[in-house]
VEXDREN-2710 file (C-alpha; in Angstrom, 1 decimal):
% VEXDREN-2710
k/r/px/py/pz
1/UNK/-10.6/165.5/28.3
2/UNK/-9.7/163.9/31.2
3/UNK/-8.3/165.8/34.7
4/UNK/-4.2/166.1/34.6
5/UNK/-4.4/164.1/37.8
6/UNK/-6.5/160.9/36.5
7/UNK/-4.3/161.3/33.3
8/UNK/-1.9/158.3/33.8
9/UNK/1.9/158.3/32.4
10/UNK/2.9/157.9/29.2
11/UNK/4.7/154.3/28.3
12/UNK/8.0/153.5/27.2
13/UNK/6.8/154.3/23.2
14/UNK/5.2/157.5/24.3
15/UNK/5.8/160.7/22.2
16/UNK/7.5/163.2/23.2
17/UNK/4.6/165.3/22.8
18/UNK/3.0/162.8/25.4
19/UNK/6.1/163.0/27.6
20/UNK/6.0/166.8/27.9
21/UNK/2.7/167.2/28.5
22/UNK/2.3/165.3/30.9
23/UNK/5.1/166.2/32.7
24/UNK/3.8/170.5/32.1
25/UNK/0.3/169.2/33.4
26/UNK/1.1/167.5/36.8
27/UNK/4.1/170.4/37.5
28/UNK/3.0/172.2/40.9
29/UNK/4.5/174.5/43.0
30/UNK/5.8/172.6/45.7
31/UNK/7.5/169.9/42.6
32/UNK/9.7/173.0/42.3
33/UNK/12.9/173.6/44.4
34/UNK/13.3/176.6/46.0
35/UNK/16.3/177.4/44.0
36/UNK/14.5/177.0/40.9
37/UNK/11.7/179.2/41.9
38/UNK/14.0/181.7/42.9
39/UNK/16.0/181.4/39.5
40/UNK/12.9/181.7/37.3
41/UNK/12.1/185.0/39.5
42/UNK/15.8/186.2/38.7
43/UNK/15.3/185.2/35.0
44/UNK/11.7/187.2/35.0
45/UNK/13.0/190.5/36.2
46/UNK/16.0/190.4/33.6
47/UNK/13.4/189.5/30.5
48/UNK/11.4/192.4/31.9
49/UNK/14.2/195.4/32.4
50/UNK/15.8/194.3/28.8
51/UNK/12.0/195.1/27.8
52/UNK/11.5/198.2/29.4
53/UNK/15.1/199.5/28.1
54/UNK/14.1/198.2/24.7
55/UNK/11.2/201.5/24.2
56/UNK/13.9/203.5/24.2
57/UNK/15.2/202.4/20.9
58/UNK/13.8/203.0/17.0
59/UNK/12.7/199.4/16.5
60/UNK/9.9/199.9/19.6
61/UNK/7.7/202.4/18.8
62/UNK/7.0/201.0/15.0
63/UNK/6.6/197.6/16.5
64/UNK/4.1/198.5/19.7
65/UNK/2.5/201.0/16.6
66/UNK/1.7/197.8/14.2
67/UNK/0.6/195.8/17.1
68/UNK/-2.2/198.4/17.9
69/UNK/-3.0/198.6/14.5
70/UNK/-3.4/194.7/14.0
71/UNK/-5.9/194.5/17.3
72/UNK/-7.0/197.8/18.4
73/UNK/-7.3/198.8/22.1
74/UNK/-7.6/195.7/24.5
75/UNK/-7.0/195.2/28.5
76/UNK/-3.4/193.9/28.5
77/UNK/-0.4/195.4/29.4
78/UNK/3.0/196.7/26.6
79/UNK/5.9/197.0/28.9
80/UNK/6.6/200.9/29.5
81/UNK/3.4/202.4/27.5
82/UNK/0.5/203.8/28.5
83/UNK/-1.9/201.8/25.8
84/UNK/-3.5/198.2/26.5
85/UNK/-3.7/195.9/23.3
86/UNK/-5.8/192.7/23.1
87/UNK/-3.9/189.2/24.6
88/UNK/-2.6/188.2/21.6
89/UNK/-1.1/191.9/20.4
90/UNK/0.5/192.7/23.7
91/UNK/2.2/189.9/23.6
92/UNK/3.9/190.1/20.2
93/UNK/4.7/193.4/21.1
94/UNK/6.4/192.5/24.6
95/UNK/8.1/189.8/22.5
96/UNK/9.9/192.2/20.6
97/UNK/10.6/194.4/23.1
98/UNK/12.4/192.0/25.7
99/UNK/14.6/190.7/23.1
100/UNK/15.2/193.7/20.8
101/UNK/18.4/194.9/22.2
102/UNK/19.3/190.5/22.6
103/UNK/20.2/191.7/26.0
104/UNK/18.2/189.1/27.2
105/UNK/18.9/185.2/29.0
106/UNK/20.3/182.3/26.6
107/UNK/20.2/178.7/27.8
108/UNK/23.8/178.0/26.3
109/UNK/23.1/173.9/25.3
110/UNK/19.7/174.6/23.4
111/UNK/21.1/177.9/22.1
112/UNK/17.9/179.4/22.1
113/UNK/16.4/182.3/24.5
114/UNK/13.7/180.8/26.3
115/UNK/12.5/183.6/28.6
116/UNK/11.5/186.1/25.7
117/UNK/9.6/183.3/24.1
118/UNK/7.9/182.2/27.6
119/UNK/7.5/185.0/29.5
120/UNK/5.3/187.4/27.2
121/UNK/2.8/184.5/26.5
122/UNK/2.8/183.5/30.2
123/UNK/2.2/186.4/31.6
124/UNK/-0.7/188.3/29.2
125/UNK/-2.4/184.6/30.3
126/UNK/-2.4/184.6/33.4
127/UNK/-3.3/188.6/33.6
128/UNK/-5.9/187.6/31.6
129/UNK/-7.2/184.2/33.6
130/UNK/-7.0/186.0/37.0
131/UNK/-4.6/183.9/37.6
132/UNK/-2.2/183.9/40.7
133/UNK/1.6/184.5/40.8
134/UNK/2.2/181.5/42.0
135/UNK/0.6/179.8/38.6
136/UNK/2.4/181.7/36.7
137/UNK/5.7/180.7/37.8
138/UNK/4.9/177.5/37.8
139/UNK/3.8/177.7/34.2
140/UNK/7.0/180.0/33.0
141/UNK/8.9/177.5/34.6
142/UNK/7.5/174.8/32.6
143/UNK/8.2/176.5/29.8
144/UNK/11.8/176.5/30.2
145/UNK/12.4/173.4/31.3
146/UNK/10.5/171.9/28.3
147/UNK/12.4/174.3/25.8
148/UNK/15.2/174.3/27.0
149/UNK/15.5/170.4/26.0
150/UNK/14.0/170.6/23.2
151/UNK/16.7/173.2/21.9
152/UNK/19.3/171.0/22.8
153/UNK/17.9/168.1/21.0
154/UNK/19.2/169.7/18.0
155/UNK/22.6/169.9/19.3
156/UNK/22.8/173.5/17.9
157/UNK/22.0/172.4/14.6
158/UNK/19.2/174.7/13.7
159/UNK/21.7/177.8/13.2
160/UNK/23.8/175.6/10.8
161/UNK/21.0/175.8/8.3
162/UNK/19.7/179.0/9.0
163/UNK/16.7/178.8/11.5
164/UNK/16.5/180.7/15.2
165/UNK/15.8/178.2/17.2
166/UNK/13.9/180.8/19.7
167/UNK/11.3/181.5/17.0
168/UNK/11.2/177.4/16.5
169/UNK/11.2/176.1/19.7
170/UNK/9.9/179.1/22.0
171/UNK/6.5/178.3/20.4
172/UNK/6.5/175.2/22.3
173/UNK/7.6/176.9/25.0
174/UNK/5.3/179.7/24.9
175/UNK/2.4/176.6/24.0
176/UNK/3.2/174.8/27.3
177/UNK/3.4/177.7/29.5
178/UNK/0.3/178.9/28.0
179/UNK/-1.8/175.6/28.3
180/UNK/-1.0/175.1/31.4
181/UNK/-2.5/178.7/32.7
182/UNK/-5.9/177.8/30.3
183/UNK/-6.1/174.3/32.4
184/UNK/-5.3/172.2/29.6
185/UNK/-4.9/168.5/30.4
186/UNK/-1.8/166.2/29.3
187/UNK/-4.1/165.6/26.3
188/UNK/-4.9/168.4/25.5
189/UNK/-1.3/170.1/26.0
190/UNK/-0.4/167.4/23.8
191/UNK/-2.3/168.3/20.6
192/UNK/-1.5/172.0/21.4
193/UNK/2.2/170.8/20.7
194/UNK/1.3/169.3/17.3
195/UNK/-0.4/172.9/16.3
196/UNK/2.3/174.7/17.4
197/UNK/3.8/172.3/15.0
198/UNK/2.8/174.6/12.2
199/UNK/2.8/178.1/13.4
200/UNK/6.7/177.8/14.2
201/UNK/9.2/180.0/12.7
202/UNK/12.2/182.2/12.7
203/UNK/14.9/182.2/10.0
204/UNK/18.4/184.2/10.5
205/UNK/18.3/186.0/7.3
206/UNK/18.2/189.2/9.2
207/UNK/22.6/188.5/9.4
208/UNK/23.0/189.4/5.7
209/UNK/21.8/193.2/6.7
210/UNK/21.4/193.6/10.5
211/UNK/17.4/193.5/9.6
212/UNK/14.9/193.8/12.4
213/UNK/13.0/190.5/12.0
214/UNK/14.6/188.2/14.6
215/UNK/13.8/191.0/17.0
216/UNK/10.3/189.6/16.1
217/UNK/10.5/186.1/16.5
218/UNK/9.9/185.3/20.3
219/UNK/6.8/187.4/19.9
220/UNK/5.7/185.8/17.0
221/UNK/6.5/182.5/19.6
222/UNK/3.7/183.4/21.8
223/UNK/1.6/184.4/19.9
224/UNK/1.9/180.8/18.0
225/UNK/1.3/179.3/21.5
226/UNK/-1.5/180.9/22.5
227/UNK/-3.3/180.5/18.8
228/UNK/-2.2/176.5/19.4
229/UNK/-3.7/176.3/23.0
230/UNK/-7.2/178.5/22.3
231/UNK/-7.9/175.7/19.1
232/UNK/-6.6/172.8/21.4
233/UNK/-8.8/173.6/23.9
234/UNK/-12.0/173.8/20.9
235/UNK/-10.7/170.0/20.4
236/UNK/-8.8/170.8/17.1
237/UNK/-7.2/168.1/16.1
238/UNK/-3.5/167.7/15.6
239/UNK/-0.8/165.8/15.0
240/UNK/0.5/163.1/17.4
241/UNK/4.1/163.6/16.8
242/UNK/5.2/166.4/16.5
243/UNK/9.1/166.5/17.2
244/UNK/10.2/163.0/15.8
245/UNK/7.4/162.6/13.3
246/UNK/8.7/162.4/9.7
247/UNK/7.8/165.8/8.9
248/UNK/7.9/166.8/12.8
249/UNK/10.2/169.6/14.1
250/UNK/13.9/168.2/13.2
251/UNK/13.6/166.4/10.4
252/UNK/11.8/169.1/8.7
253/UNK/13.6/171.7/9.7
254/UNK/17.4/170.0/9.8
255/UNK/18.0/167.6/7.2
256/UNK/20.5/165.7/7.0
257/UNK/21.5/167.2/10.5
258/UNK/18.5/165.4/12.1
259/UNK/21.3/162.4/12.4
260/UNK/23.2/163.9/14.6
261/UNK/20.0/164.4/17.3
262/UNK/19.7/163.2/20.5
263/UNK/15.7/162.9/20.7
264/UNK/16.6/161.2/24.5
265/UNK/17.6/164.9/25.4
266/UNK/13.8/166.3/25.0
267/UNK/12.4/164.6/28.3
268/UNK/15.6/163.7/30.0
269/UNK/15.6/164.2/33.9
270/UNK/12.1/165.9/33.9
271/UNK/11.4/166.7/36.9
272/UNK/14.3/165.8/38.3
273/UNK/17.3/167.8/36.5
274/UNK/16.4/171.6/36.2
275/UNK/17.5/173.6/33.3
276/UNK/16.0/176.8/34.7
277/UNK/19.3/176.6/36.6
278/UNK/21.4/176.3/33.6
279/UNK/19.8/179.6/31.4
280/UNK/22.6/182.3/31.5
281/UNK/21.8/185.5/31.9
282/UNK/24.1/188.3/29.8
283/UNK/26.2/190.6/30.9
284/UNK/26.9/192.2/27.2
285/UNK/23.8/193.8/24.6
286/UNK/24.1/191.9/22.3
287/UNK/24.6/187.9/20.7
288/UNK/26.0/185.2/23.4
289/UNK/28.3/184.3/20.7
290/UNK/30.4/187.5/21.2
291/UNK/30.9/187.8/25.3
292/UNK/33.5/185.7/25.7
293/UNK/35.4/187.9/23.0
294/UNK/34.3/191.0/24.3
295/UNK/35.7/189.8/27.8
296/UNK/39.2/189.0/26.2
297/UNK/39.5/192.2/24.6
298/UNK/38.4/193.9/27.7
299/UNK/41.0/192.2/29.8
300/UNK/44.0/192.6/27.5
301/UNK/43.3/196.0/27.0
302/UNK/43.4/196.3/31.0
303/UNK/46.4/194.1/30.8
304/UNK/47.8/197.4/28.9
305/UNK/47.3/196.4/25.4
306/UNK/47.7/199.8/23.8
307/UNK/45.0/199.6/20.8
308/UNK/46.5/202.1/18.9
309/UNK/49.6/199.8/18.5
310/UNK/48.5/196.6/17.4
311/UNK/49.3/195.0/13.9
312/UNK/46.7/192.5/13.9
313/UNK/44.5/190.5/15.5
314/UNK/42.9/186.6/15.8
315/UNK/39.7/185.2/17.5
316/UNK/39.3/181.5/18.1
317/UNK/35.8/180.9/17.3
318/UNK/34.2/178.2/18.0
319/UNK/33.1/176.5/14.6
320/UNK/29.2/176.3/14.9
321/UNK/29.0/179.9/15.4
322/UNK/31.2/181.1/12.4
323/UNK/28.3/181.4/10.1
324/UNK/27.1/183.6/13.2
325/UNK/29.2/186.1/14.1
326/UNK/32.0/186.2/11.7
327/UNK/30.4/186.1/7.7
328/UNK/30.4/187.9/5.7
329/UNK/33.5/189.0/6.6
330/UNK/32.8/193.1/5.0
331/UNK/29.7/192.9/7.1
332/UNK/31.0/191.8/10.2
333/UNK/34.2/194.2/10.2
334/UNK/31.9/197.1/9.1
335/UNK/28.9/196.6/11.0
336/UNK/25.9/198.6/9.4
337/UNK/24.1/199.3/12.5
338/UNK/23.8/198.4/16.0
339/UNK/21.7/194.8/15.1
340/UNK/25.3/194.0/13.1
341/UNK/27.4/195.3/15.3
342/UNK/25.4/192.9/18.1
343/UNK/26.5/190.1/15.7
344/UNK/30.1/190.5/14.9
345/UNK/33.2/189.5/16.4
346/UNK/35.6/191.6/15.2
347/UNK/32.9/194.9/16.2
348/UNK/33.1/193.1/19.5
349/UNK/36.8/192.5/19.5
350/UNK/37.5/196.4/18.7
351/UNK/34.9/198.2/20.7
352/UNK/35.8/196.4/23.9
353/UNK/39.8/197.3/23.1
354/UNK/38.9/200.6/22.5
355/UNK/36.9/201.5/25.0
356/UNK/37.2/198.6/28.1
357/UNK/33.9/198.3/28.3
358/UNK/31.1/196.3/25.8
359/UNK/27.4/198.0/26.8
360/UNK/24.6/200.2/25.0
361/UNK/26.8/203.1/24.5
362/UNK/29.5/201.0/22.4
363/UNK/26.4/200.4/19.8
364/UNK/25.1/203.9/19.5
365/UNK/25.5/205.2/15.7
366/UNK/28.6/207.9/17.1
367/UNK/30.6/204.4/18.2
368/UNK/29.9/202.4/15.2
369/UNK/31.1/205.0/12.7
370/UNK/34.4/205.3/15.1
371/UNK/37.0/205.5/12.5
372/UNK/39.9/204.1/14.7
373/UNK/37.3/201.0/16.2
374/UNK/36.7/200.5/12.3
375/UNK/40.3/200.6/11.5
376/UNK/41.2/198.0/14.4
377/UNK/37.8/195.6/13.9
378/UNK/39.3/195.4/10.2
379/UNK/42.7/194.0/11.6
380/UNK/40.3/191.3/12.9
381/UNK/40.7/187.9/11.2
382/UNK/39.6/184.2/12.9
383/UNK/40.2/180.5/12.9
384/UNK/37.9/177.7/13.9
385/UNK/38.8/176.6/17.7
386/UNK/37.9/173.1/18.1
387/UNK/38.9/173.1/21.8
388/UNK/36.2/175.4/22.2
389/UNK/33.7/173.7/24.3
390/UNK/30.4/174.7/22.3
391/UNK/27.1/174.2/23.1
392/UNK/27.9/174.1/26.9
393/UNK/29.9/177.0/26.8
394/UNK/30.9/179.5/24.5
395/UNK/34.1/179.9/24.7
396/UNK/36.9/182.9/22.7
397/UNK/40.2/183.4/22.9
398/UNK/41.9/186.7/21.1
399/UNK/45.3/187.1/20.0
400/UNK/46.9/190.1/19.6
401/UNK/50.3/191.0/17.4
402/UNK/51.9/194.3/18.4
403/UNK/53.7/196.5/15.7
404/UNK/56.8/195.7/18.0
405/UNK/56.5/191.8/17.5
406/UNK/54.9/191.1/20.9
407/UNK/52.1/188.7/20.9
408/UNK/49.6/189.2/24.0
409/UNK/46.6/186.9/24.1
410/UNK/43.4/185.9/26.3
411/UNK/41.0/182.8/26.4
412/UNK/37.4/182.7/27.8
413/UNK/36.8/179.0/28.4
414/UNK/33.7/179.6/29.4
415/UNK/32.0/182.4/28.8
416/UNK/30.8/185.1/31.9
417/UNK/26.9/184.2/33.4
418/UNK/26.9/180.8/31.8
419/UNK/25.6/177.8/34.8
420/UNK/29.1/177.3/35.6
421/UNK/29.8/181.2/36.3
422/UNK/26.9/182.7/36.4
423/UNK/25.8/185.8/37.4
424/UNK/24.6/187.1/41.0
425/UNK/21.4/188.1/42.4
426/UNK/23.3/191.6/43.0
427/UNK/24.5/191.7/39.2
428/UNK/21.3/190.6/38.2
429/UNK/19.2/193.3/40.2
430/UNK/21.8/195.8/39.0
431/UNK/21.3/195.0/35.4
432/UNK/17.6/195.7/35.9
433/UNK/17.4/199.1/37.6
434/UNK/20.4/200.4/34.8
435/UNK/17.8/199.0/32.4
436/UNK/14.7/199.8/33.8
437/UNK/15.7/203.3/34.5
438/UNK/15.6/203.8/30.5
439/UNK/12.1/203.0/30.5
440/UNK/10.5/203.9/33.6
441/UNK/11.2/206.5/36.6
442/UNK/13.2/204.8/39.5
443/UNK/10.3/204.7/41.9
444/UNK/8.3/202.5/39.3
445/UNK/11.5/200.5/39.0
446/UNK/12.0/199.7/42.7
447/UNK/7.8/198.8/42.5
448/UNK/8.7/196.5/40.0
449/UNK/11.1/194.8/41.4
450/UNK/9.5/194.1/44.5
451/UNK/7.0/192.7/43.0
452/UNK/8.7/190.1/40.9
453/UNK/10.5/188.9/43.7
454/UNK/7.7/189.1/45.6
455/UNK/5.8/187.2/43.0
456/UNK/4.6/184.7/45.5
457/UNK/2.1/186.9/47.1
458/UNK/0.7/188.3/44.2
459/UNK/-1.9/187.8/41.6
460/UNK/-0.3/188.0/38.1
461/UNK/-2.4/190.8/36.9
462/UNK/-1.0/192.7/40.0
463/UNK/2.5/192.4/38.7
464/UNK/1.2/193.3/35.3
465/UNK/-0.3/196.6/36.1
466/UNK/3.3/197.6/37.5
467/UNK/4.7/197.1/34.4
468/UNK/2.2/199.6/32.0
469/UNK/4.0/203.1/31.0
470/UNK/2.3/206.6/32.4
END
């Protein structure tokens, strides 16, 4: 295959395979602002504390267990534990763990989590290439920007018939940020996109129950990746085009909905436009889809909403997420355990009136069998709000009707940590040591975070070892 710098660029009738690879293969570190650089470190440190609070909860140990009993004992790293899994288990098990409380960053147009998807894959690569920290920004970076487009392609369509776009799209994330740590050329990132083609998946069944399985779909992303970059690089041969081909990504996968694509938006300002900048880091455990909601409740009931005396309530949801957050209606008023409760308004709506606050504590089993929270998340009804702004921000309003006849009400045009409010480096280092501190001991915490935002200086398998468990 020929060098990424002797590869030329890809014409006007190019595919988009062709367009992103080339772009992934000539991305260097001094092509990326400083801004972004220190975004993606932001983003890094967030994906890792929402991973290390994750081994506190019952979904880590049976997943990190399964893991070790696919692959056995290997050299790379599971975020909080003592044992080293091979490449490919470690990072389906750091997968799961980043995004198994959905604590973790949302880039709000593609509607997908991208650093869950990248980040696991990226890293166990370079730990395992020798690879600098410097590379490995560089490729998680990639990564993002190339997923983040290719989510919003879709337009948010994926949800609409019942596919999680991180599970679809972050293995194309996970591919390119992988392929690019292995050395792959603009070819050969190319045919590692048309494998990837056929390892992709993730389907939102898990709503009907709050079932674990989207937990595992940003591991099962990287692993996909890597899988698709190890046969690329044996010169397997794949599929030209793999996103607008007739049975590529959206057509396949959409339907009818593929009309409504904009294939333009998958290699738009590449290069030039950054969407690392744009990938919102949350400020709530659990769906994005909820926060603005959460954040209403919470001020009304600072406003001096007394809970206790409301007759009922309405949420202005925004109509893509409906199927989401708000059905079945029995399910979503009576969550069945915290995964539920993550996805449902009216559990949002209630917690955050009862208690003025929306974190890990509100989703503990004593909180979701509160009989007064249950009592006032079943006064919770909704209605479509068209005004609402969605994919670019998600946007809630809640209304509440006293038993007096007073109406009190509160909008969240665009929702807290999305591009256009986003979050600090304060509130982001903040969120990591609260979360990190479930998982490790402080003074491993503090090591930590030094050393992601001193990734520069470091090789990646140095900011690995930081991350193991005692």
């Amino acid at each position: 295959m020929a060098s990424a710098a002797s590869t030329p660029a890809p014409g006007a009738g190019a595919t988009i395979s062709r367009r992103l690879a080339h772009f992934a293969a000539g991305l260097s570190w001094e092509a990326i602002p400083d801004e972004v650089r220190r975004r993606g470190r932001h983003l890094m440190l967030d994906a890792i504390g929402c991973g290390l609070a994750a081994t506190r909860f019952d979904f880590a140990a049976p997943s990190v267990a399964a893991a070790a009993e696919l692959g056995g004992p290997g050299r790379r790293v599971v975020l909080g534990h003592a044992q080293r899994l091979p490449l490919r288990d470690a990072v389906m098990a750091n997968g799961i763990l980043m995004h198994g409380l959905d604590y973790d960053d949302t880039h709000s147009e593609g509607v997908l989590h991208l650093s869950v998807a990248t980040l696991p894959a990226a890293l166990g690569v370079a730990a395992e290439a020798g690879r600098a920290g410097r590379d490995l920004l560089v490729a998680y970076v990639a990564g993002l920007e190339v997923g983040a487009r290719l989510g919003a392609v879709a337009k948010g369509g994926f949800h609409q018939v019942g596919f999680h776009p991180t599970g679809l799209v972050g293995a194309f994330c996970a591919t390119i940020a992988a392929g690019k740590l292995r050395g792959l050329d603009a070819e050969g990132l190319a045919a590692a996109q048309g494998i990837a083609l056929s390892v992709a998946a993730g389907s939102l069944e898990f709503l009907a129950e709050g079932a674990w399985t989207k937990r595992l779909h940003p591991g099962w992303a990287g692993v996909g990746g890597i899988t698709a970059v190890a046969l690329a690089a044996q010169g397997f041969v794949a599929p030209g085009a793999a996103y607008e081909g007739r049975f590529g990504l959206y057509k396949s996968h959409l339907g009818p909905l593929d009309a409504q694509c904009d294939y333009g938006r998958a290699s738009e300002g590449l290069g030039r436009s950054w969407e690392t900048l744009n990938v919102a880091v949350k400020p709530f455990p659990a769906c994005h889809f909820v926060h603005a909601f959460a954040d209403a409740a919470i001020a009304l009931r600072r406003s001096g909403v007394d809970p206790e005396r409301i007759r009922s309530i309405t949420a202005l949801v925004p109509p893509q997420v409906v199927k989401t957050v708000c059905e079945p209606p029995a399910s979503k008023r009576c969550p069945a355990n915290d995964y539920d409760a993550k996805f449902s308004v009216p559990y949002a709506i209630a917690a955050s009136l009862r208690a003025g606050r929306f974190g890990l504590a509100e989703l503990e089993e004593a909180a979701l069998r509160d009989p007064a929270t249950l009592a006032l998340a079943a006064k919770v009804d909704w209605q479509e709000d068209p005004q609402s702004g969605f994919p670019r921000y998600y946007a809630g309003e809640v209304i509440v009707r006293m038993a007096d006849g007073t109406e009190h009400r509160h909008r969240e045009a665009v929702n807290r940590g999305n591009a256009e409010r986003p979050l600090g480096e304060a509130d982001i280092v903040a969120k990591f040591l609260d979360n990190a501190a479930l998982g490790v001991s402080p003074q491993q915490a503090r090591r930590i975070l030094d050393a992601v935002l001193g990734l520069d200086a470091l090789e990646a398998g140095a900011l690995e070892e930081t991350l193991a468990g005692g």
